[in-house]
Structure formats: C-alpha cells, structure tokens
C-alpha positions as CSV (number, residue, x, y, z in Angstrom):
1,X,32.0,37.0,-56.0
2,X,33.5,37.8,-52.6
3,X,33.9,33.8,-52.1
4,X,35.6,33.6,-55.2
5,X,38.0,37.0,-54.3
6,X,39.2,34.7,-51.0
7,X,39.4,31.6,-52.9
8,X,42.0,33.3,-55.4
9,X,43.9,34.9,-51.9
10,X,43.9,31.6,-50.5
11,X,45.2,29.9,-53.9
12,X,48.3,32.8,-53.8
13,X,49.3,32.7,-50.8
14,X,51.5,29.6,-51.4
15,X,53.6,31.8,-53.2
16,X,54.5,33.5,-49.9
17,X,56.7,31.8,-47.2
18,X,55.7,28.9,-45.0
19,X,56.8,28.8,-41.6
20,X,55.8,26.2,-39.1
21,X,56.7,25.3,-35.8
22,X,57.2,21.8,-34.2
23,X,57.5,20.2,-30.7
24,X,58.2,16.5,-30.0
25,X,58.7,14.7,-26.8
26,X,59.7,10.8,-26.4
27,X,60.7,8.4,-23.4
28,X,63.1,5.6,-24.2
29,X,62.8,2.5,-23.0
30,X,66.2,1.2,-24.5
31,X,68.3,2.4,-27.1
32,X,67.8,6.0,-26.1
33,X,69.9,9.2,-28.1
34,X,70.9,10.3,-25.0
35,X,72.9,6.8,-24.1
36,X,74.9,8.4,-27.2
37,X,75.8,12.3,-26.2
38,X,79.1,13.4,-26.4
39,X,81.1,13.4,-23.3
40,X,79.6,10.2,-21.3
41,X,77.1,12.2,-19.3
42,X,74.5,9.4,-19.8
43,X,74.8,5.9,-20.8
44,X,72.4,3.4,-22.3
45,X,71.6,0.4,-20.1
46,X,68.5,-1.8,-20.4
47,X,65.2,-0.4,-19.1
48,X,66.7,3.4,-18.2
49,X,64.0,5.7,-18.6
50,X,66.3,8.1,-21.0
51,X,63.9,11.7,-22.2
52,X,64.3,13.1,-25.9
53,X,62.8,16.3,-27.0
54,X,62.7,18.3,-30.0
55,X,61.7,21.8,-30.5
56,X,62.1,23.3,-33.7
57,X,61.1,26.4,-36.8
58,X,60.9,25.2,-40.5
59,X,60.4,27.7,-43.3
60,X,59.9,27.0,-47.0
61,X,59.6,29.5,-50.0
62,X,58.2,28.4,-53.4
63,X,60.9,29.1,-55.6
64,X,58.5,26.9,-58.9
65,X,55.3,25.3,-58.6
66,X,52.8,24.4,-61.0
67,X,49.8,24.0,-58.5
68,X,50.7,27.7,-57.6
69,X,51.5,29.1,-60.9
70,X,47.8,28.1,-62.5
71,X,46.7,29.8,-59.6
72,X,48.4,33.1,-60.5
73,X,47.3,32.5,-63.9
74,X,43.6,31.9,-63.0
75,X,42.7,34.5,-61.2
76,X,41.9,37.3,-63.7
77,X,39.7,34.9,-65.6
78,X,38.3,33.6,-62.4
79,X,37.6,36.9,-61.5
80,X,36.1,38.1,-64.6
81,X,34.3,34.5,-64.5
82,X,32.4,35.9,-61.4
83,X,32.0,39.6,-62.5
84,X,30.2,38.8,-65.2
85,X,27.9,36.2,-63.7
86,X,27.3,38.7,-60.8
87,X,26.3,41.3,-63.8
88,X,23.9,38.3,-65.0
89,X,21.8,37.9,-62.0
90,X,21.3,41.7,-61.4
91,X,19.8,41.8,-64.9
92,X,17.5,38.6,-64.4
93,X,16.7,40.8,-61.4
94,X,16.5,44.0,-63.1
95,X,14.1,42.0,-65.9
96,X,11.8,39.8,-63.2
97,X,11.5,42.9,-61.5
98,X,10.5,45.1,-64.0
99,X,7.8,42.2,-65.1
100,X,6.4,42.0,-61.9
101,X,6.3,45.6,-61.3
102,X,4.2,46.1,-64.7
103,X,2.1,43.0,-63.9
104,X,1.0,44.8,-61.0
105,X,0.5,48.1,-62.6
106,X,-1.7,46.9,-64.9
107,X,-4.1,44.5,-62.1
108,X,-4.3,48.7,-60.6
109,X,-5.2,50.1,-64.0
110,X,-7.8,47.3,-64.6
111,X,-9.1,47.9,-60.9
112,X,-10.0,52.0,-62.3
113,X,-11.3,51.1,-65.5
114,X,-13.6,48.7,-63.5
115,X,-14.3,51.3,-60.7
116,X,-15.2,53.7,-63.9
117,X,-17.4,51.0,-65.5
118,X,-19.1,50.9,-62.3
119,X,-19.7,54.0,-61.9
120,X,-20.9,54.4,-65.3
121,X,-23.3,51.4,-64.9
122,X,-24.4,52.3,-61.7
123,X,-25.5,55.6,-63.3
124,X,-27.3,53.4,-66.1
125,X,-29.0,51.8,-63.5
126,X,-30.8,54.5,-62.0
127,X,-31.6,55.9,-65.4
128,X,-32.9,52.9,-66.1
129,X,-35.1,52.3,-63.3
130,X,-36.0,56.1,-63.2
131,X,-37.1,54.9,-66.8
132,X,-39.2,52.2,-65.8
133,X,-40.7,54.2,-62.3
134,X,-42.3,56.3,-65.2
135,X,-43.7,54.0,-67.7
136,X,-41.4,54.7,-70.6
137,X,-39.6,51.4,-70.5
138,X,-40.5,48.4,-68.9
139,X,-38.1,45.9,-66.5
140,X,-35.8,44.2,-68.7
141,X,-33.7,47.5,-69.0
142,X,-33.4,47.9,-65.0
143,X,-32.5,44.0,-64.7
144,X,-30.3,43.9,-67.4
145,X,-28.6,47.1,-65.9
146,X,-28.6,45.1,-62.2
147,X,-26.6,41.9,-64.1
148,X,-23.7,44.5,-65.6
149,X,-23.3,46.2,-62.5
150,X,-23.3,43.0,-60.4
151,X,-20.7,41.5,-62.9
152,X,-18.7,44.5,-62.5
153,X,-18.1,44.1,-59.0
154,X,-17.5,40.5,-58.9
155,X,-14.6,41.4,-61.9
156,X,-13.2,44.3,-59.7
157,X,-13.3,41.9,-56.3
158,X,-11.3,39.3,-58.4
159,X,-8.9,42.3,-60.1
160,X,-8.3,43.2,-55.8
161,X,-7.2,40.0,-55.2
162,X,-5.1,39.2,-57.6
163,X,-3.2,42.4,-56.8
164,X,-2.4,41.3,-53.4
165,X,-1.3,37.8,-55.2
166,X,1.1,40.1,-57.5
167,X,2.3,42.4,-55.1
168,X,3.3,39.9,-52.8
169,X,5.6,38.2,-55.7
170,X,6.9,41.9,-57.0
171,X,8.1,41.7,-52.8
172,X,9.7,38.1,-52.9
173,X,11.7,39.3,-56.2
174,X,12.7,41.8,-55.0
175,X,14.1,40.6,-51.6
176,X,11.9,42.9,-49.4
177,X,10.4,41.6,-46.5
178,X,6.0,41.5,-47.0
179,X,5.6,43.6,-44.2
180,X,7.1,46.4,-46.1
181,X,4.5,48.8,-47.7
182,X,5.0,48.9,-51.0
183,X,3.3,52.4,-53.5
184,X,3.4,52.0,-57.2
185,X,3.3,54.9,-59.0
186,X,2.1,55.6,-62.6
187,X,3.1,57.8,-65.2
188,X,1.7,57.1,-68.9
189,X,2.7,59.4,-70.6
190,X,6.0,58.6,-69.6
191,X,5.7,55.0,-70.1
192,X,4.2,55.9,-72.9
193,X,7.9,57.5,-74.2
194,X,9.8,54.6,-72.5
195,X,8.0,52.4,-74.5
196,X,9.8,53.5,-78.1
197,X,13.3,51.8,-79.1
198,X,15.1,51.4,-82.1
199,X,14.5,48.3,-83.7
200,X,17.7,49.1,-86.2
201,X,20.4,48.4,-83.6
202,X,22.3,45.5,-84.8
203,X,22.8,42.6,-82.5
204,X,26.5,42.2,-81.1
205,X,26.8,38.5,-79.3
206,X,29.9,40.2,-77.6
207,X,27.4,42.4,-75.4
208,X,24.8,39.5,-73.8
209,X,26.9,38.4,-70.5
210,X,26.0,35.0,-71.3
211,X,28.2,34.5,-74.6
212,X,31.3,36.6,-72.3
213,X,30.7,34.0,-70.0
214,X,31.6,31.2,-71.9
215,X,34.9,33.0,-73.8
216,X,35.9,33.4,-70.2
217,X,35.1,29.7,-69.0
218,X,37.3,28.3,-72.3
219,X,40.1,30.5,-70.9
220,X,40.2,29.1,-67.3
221,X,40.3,25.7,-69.3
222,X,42.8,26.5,-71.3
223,X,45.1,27.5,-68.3
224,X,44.0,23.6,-67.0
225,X,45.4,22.6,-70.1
226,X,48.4,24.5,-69.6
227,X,48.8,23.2,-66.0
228,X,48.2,19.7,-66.9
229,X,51.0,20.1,-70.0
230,X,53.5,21.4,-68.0
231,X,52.6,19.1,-64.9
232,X,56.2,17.2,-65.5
233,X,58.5,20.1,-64.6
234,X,59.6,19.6,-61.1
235,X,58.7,21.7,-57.5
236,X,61.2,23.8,-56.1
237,X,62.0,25.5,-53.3
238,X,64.1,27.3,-50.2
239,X,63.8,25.4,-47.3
240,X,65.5,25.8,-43.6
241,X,64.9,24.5,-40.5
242,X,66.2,25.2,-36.7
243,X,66.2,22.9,-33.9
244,X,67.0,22.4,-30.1
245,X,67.3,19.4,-29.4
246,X,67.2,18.1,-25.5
247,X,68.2,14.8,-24.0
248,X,68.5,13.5,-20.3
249,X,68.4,10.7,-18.3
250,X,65.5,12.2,-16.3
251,X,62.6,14.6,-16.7
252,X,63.3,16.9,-14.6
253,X,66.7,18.0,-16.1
254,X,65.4,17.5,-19.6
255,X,65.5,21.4,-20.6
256,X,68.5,22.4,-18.7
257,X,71.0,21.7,-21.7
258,X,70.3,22.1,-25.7
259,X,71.9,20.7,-28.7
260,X,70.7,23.3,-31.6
261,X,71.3,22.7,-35.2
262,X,70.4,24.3,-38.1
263,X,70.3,24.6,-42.0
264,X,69.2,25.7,-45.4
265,X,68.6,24.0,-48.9
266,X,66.3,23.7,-51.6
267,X,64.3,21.0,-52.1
268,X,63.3,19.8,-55.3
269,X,60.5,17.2,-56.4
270,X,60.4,15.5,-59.6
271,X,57.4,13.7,-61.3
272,X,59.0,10.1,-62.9
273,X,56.0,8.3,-63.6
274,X,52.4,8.7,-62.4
275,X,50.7,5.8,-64.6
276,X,50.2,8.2,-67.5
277,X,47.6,10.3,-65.2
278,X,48.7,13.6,-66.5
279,X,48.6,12.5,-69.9
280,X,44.9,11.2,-69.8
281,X,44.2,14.4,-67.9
282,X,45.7,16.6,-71.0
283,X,43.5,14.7,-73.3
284,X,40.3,15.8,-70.9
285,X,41.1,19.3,-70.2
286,X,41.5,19.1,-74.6
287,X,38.3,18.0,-75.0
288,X,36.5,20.3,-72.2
289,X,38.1,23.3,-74.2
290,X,36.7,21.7,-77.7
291,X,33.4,21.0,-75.8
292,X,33.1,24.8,-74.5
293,X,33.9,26.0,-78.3
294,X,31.0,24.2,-79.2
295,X,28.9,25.6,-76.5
296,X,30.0,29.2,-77.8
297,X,29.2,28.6,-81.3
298,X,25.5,27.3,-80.5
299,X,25.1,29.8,-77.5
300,X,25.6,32.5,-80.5
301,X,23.1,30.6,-82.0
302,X,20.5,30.7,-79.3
303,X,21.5,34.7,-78.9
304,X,20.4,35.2,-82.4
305,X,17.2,33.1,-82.2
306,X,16.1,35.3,-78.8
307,X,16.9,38.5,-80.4
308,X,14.8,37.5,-84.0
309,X,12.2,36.6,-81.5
310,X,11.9,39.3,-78.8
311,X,12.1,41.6,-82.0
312,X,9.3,40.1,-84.0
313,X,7.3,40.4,-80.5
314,X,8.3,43.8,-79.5
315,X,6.9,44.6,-83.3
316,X,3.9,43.1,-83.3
317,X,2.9,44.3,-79.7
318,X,4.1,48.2,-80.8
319,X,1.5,47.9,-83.6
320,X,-1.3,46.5,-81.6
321,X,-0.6,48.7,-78.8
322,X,-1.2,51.9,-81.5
323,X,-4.2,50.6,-82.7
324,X,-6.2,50.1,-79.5
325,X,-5.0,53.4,-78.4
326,X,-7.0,54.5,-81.1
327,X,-10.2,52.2,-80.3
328,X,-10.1,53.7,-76.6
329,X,-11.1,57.1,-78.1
330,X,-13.7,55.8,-80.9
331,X,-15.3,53.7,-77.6
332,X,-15.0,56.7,-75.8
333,X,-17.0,58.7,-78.6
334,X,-19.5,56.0,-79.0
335,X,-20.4,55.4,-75.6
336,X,-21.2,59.2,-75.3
337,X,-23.5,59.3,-78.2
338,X,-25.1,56.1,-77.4
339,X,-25.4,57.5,-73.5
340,X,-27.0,60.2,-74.9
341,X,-29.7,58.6,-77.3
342,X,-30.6,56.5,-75.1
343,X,-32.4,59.2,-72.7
344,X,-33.5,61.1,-75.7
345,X,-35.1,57.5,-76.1
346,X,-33.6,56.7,-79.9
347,X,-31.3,53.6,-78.7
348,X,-31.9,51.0,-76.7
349,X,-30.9,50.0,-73.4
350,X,-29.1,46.8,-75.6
351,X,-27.4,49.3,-77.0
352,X,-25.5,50.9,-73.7
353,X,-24.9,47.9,-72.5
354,X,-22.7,47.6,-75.9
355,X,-21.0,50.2,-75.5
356,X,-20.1,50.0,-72.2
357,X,-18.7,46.8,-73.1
358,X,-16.9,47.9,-75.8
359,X,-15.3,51.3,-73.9
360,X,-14.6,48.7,-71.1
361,X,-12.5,46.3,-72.9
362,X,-11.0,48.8,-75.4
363,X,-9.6,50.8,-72.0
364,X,-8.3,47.3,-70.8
365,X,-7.0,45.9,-74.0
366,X,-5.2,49.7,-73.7
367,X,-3.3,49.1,-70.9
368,X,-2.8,45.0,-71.4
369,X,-1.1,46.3,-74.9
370,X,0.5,49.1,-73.1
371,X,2.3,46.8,-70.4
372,X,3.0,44.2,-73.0
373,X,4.9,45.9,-74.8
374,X,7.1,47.5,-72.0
375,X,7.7,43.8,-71.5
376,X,8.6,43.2,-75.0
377,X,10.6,46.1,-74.7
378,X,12.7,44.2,-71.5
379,X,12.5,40.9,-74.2
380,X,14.7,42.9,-77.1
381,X,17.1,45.2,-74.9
382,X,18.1,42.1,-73.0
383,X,18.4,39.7,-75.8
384,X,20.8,42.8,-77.5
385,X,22.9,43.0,-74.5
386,X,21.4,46.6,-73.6
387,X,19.4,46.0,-70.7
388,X,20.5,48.8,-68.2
389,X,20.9,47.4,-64.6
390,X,21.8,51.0,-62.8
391,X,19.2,52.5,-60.8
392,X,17.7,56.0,-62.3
C-alpha cells in the first residue's frame, strides 16, 4: 500500500514543473562558431583549435497530457485497489490465526482429558491389583488395567508433540519469531458464548472484500479505456530555456565573455498516425473491462456458494456440538456408577474399561465439536463479509 501511495506521487508529479540544467563543451577543428562572432574577434582558418561552450536552464509545465491525466484519474481507484486488498490479507490473517490458535487449544484440552484418563486408570489399576493381591479377581483385570494405562500415555506423548508441531505454525502465522514464548489461555464458557451467531443475516456480496475488489479493478480499466480513447488529443505545454553561450579561440579565455539568450513558448505534440496502435489498444482495454464484468458476476457466484456452504457447516457442527455436550455428562454419570459397582463387585472390570472409554472420547469429541464450530463460525462470518479484523 505504501508502494502503491509513492507510485501515485511519482505518477503526479509530472503535473508540476520540470527544470533541468545542461552544460556542453566542444573543440573545433574547422568550421568553428566562434570563426563567426560578431565584431571579428576570431576568425575561422583551417586546423584552429576554436572552444564552444554552452551552459544553460530549461523549464517545462504541463499545460495537457494524457499520460498525466490517467494518472490523476487513477489514483483514487488505485488507492482503494490497495486498501481493500490490504483489508484482505489482515482477514486471511485474522482467519489462519484464529484456526491455528483453536487447533492448538484443542491438542491442550486433549492433553487434560488424557492426563484425567490417566489418572482415572491409574487409580483402576491399583484397585485392580489390590483386587487380585486379595483373591477376589484374578490377573486379567490388573493386565487389562496395565494396557489402558500404557495406551494412555503413549496417546498423551503423541497429543505433546503435536502441540509443539502446532504451536510452532500458530508462530510462523503469526509473524513472531519461535523463540518467543507463547501462553494460550482458555475460557469455555466464553467460547462457549462466542460460539452463537445468527444464521438469519442475509448475505450482501457488497461486504466480502473480494467482490469490492473487482468493482474497483473494472474502474482503473475503464480509466485505461478512457486514456487509450482520448490518446489522439495532443501534449501541451510552457516551455523556456536560458543560455550562456561562450566561444574563444583558446581555452583559457573561454569563460571570460558570454552570449546569453533566452525564451518562452509552448510546445505542442500531435499524434498523426501510429499504425492504428491506439485503436487495437481501445479494443483490448474493451475487452479487459467485459472480461472483469464476467469475473464479477461469477465471483458473486462463488460468494454465494461459500456462504450456502460455510452455513450448512456452521449448522450441522452447532447441532453436533449440543449433543455431545450432553453425552459428556451421561459418560460422566455412567462412569461413576460403573466405578462404583465395580468395587461393590456387581460389574466387571470389562465394564470400567467401557466407560472409561466412553467418558474419554465423549470429553474429546466435546472439545473437537466445540473448536469446530468456532471454526465454522470463522467459515460463515467471513463468507458474509463480517469477519472482524480489530483487535479486542
């Protein structure tokens, strides 16, 4: 954007005066100027060694130009061009970001529910063996107990990892070096909240960047058009020069005496004939602006598409997400009565086992649904347009 902001400056300053300075030195050999000064001080012969210089200011001012006018008239859209694709890549940013940051949030909240389940089976484990030390149950409940437990901690070791893996990518997209130390923080209730959006709002193509975009792109082509269409009006402009002019029959005595002159005019250049190039150039910058109308009408299409889409999956995750919420408690409930029947000696050990499973994966498939739909959340407000890129 700041590139762009000196290309316009550098595109308008035409419009302001051009001065330039000059300096020009020549020996003669024969036929030298200063065989021809007023006066007879010098005269030509063959092989004199007469000295010319010129020193001299020249300033021009664009009275009409058509390179500079598109200029004028390009800027606001070129601006706007680059404002709006500057707002596009903070909310790619904004929605990588937030995608990374849940990934990782959900790798921690996997690493608890395993630390829990670990816990839980550990304590299964010496109930189990307690069980078999006295002669109420025999082996297969302490081994069996021994291959959870031991699967457990390869799953959490694994779950560790990969957090490292994420975190380092949650770094990279957001451009902070992997040295920094980097603390999540979690709050599900509030997520919880965040999670909820209206699914009534009607989608308005004239709020996603990447439809503005393109309206903006046809109007920097139709300004080519216009350049290109009015490419045969002529150039004109102020012009004046001043000059000293020195002449001698020797170097040395070349700056003792000046002959200024000066003037002023305009200058005007007209376009007779260029081999039809502006013509076939009209034609193109017609057909780019035809092409990017297409491009708008099928980029409205793809708009619609993603918003039907990201709806449809912010949907179906909301309903799944409220339905494991409810299978974490009834795992929650079972495991407890099953925990407890087991020492009483009415389930078996088979039976724990199940129901640590099940509380297990109903807690994970809690938090999965949970961060799932936060993303499908990111999905629907970005296809509508909505996607917030201010910090809070």
């Amino acid at each position: 954007q700041q590139i762009n902001e000196r290309d316009i400056r550098i595109g308008l300053s035409d419009w302001l005066p051009q001065v330039n300075g000059s300096g020009q030195y020549q020996h003669y050999f024969k036929g030298s100027p200063a065989s021809n000064t007023t006066g007879g001080a010098t005269t030509g012969t063959t092989g004199r060694n007469d000295e010319f210089s010129l020193l001299g200011l020249q300033a021009s001012q664009v009275i009409y130009n058509n390179d500079v006018l598109q200029a004028a008239k390009a800027a606001r859209y070129s601006r706007d061009y680059y404002k709006e694709n500057y707002l596009s890549s903070q909310i790619n940013v904004v929605s990588d970001v937030s995608k990374a940051f849940f990934d990782v949030l959900l790798s921690q909240k996997q690493l608890d529910i395993l630390n829990e389940d670990i816990t839980r089976l550990q304590r299964s484990l010496k109930d189990a063996y307690n069980r078999y030390q006295a002669g109420v149950s025999d082996k297969i409940d302490y081994k069996q107990a021994t291959i959870s437990l031991n699967n457990s901690v390869a799953s959490r070791k694994q779950t560790a990892e990969a957090i490292n893996a994420k975190l380092a990518y949650l770094k990279q997209v957001m451009g902070i070096t992997a040295s920094h130390n980097l603390v999540l923080s979690f709050d599900s209730t509030r997520y919880e909240q965040e999670a909820v959006i209206d699914t009534n709002q009607h989608l308005d193509v004239n709020n996603r960047v990447e439809y503005r975009l393109l309206r903006t792109k046809k109007n920097l082509e139709v300004v080519n058009v216009n350049y290109y269409r009015y490419g045969f009006l002529p150039s004109l402009s102020a012009v004046g020069s001043y000059n000293w002019i020195y002449l001698s029959d020797r170097l040395g005595n070349l700056y003792n005496n000046s002959f200024p002159s000066a003037y002023a005019g305009l200058s005007l250049s007209l376009p007779i004939f260029q081999g039809t190039k502006r013509l076939q150039n009209l034609a193109k910058a017609r057909l780019q602006v035809t092409r990017t109308d297409l491009d708008v009408e099928n980029t409205a299409n793809t708009i619609n598409t993603e918003y039907v889409q990201a709806l449809a999956g912010y949907k179906g995750n909301f309903t799944s997400w409220q339905l494991i919420k409810q299978n974490v408690d009834l795992a929650k409930d079972v495991y407890k009565v099953v925990s407890l029947q087991y020492r009483e000696g009415v389930k078996t050990y088979l039976d724990v086992i199940v129901a640590q499973s099940d509380l297990r994966t109903a807690e994970l498939n809690y938090y999965n649904a949970l961060f799932q739909l936060l993303s499908a959340k990111i999905d629907l407000e970005k296809s509508l347009g909505t996607l917030s890129v201010q910090s809070n």
